[in-house]
VOFISE-412641 format. One record per residue: residue number from 0; residue in three letters; x, y negated, z of N, C-alpha, C in turn; chain. Coordinates in steps of 0.1 Angstrom, whole numbers, plus 5000, padded with zeros to 4 digits. Each point is the difference from the previous one (the first is absolute). Example, Ala and Ser with C-alpha at 12.3 -4.5 7.8 and 13.67 -1.06 7.14 Angstrom:
<sites>
     n   res     nu     nv     nw    cau    cav    caw     cu     cv     cw   chain
     0   ala   5132   5057   5078   4991   4988   5000   5009   4988   5000       A
     1   ser   4996   4989   4993   5009   4989   5000   4992   4989   5008       A
</sites>
This chain:
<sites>
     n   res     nu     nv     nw    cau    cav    caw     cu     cv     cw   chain
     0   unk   8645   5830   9345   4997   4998   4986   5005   5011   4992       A
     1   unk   4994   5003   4988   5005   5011   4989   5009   4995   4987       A
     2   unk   5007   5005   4999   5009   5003   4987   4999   5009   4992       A
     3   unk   5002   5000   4984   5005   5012   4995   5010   5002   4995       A
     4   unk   5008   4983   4999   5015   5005   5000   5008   4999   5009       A
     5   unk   4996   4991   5008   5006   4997   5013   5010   4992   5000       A
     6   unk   4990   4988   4993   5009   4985   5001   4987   4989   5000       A
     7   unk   4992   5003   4991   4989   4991   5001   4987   5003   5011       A
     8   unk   4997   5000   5009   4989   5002   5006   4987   4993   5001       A
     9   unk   4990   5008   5002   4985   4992   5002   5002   4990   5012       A
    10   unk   4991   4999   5001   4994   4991   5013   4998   5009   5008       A
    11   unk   5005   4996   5012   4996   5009   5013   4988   5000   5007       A
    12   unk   5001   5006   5009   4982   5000   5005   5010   5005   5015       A
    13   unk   4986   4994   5012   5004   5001   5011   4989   5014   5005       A
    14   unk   5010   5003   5015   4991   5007   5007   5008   4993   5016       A
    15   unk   4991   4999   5010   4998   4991   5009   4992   5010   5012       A
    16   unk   5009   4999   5016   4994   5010   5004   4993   4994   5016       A
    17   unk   4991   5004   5007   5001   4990   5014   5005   5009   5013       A
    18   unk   5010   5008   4996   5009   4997   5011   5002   4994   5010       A
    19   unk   5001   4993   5016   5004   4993   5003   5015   5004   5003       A
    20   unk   5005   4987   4996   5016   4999   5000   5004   5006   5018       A
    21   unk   4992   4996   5010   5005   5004   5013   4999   5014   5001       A
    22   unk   4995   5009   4990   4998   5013   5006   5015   5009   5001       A
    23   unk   5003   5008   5008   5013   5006   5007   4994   5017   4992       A
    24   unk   5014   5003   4997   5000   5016   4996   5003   5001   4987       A
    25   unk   5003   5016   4998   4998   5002   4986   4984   5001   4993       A
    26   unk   4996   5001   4996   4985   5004   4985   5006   4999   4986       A
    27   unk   4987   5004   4997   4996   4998   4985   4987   4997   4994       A
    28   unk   5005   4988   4990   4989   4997   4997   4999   4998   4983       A
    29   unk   4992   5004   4996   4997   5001   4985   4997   4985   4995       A
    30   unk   5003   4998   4988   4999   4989   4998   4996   5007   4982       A
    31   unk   4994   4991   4995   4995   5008   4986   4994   4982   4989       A
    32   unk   5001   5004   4992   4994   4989   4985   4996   5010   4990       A
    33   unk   4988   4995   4993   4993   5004   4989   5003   4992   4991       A
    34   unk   5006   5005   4989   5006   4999   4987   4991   5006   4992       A
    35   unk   4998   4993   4983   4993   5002   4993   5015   5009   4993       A
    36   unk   4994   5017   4992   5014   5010   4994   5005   4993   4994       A
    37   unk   5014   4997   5001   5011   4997   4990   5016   5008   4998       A
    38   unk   5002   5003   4990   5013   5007   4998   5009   4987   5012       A
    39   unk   5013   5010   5009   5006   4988   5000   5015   5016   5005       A
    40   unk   5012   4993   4997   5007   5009   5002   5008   4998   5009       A
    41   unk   4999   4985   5009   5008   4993   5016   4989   4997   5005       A
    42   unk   5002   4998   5012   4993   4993   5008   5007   4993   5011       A
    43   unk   4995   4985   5003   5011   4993   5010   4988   4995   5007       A
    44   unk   5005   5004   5013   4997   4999   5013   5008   4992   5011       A
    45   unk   4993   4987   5003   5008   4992   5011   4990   4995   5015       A
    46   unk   5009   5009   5007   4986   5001   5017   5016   4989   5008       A
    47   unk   4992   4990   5005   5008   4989   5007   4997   5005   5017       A
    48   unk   5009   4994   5005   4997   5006   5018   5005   4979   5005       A
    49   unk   4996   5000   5012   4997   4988   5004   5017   4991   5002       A
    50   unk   5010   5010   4993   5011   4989   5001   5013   5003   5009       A
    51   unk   4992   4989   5010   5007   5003   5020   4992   5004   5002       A
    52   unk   5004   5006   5015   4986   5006   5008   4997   4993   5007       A
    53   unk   4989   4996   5003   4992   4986   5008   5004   5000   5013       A
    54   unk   4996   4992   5012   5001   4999   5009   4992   5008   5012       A
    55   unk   4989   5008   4992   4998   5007   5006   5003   5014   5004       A
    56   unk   5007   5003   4989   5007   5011   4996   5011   5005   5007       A
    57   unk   5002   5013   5003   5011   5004   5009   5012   5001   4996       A
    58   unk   5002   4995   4984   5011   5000   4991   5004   4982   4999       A
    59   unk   4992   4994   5006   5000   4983   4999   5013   4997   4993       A
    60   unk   4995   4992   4990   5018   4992   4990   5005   5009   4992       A
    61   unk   4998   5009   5005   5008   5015   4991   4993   4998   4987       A
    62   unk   5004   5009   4985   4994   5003   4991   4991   5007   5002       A
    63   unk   4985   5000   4991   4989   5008   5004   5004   5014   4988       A
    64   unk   4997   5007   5002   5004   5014   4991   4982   5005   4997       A
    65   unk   4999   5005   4989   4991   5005   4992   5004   5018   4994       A
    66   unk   4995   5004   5004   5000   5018   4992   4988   5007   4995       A
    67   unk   5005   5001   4985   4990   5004   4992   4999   5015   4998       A
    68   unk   4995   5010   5003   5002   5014   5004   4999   5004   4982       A
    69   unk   4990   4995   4995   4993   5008   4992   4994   4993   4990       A
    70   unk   5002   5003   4983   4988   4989   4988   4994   5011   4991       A
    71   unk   4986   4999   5001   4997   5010   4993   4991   4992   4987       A
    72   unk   5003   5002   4989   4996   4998   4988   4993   5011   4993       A
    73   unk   4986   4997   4998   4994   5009   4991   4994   4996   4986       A
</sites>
């Protein structure tokens, strides 16, 4: 969501990707939303990762970890 003072924010909007969760490695993958122009002078960004790592997971029970390389705003 956008701010311009950076207390009140719009409404968020999603971006949603099909990944499957089993896939192994590093990548990258773009993820993008079409916004109609608006001044905004924050932006808050919240990407959730699945928690624990499942059972099938080589990390099983452990925390699942999320890394976000890169936000590009235009």
């Amino acid at each position: 969501s956008f701010s311009a003072d950076g207390k009140q924010f719009g409404n968020p909007v999603s971006a949603t990707h099909n990944i499957d969760p089993k896939s192994e490695g590093a990548f990258i993958k773009e993820l993008s939303v079409e916004l109609p122009q608006q001044k905004a002078r924050f932006v808050k960004l919240k990407a959730t990762n699945f928690g624990v790592c499942p059972p099938w997971h080589r990390g099983v029970g452990d925390d699942a970890w999320l890394f976000v390389d890169e936000i590009m705003v235009e």
